[in-house]
PLY file of the C-alpha trace (Angstrom):
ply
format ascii 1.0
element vertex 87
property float x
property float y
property float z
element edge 86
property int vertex1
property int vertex2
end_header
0.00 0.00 0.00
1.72 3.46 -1.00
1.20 5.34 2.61
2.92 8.78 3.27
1.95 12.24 3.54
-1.44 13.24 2.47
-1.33 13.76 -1.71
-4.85 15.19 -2.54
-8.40 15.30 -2.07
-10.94 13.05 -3.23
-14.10 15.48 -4.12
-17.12 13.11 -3.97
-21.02 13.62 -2.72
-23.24 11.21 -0.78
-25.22 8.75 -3.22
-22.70 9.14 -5.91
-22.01 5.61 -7.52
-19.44 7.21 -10.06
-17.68 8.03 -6.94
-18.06 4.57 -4.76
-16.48 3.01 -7.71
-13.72 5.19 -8.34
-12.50 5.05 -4.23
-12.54 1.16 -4.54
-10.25 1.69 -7.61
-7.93 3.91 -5.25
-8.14 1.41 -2.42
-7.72 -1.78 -4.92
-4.27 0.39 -6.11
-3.69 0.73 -2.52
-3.28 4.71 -2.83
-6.65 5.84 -1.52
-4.54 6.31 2.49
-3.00 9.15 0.91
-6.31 10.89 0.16
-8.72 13.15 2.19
-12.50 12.44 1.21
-14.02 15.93 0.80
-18.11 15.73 0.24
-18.73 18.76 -2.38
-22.20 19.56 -1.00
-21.25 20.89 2.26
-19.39 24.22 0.69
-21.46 25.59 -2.03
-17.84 27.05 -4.03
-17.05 23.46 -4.10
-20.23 22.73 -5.59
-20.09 24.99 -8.07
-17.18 24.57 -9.27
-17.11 20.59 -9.56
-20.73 20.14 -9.69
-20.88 17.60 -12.34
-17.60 16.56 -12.48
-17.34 14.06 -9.66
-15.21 12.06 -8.40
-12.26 14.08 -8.97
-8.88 13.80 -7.64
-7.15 17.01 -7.13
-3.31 16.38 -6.14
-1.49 18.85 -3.90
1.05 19.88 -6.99
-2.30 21.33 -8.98
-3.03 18.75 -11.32
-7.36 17.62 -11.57
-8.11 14.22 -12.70
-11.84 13.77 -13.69
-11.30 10.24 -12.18
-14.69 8.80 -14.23
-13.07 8.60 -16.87
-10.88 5.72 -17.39
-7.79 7.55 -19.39
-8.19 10.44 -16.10
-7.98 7.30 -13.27
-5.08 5.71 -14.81
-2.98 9.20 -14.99
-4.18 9.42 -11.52
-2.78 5.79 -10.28
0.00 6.81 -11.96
1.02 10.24 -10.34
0.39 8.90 -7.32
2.41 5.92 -7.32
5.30 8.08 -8.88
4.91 10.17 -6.28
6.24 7.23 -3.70
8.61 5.54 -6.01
12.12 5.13 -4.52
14.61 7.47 -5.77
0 1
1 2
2 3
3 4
4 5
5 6
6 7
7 8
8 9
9 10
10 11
11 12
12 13
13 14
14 15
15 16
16 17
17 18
18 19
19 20
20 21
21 22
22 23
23 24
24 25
25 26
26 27
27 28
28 29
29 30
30 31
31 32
32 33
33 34
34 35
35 36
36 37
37 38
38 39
39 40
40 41
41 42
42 43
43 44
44 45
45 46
46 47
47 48
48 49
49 50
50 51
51 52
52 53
53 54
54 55
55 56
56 57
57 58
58 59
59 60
60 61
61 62
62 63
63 64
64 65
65 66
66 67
67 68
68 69
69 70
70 71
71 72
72 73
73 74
74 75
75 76
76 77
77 78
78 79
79 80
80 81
81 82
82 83
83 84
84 85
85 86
């Protein structure tokens, strides 16, 4: 399991199936430890500005991955594994 400092927020809302299957994705990689789940509804700027867009992954260094989409999960997996790789 990659474990270490916190690398991004999950953006997700209650009753979201999109989103239930994307976090088992991120705990099946064994990166979803080194994620904060952040419900969109409970801060309306949230809301409006990924609304529709859920689940996405937003990683401390400013890169967005619609994770949904299959091409946008796999970039994901693979920033944050890179992210732990030995040097």
């Amino acid at each position: 399991m990659a474990e270490g400092p916190v690398a991004g927020t999950f953006f997700t809302r209650v009753d979201c199936p999109l989103c239930e299957a994307a976090w088992a994705a991120l705990e099946q990689a064994g990166v979803s430890a080194r994620l904060r789940r952040k419900d969109i509804a409970s801060d309306g700027e949230l809301t409006r500005r990924y609304g529709w867009r859920i689940p996405v992954v937003a990683l401390a260094g400013g890169n967005e991955f619609d994770i949904a989409l299959e091409d946008q999960l796999v970039a994901c997996l693979s920033a944050l594994s890179a992210d732990v790789a030995p040097s």
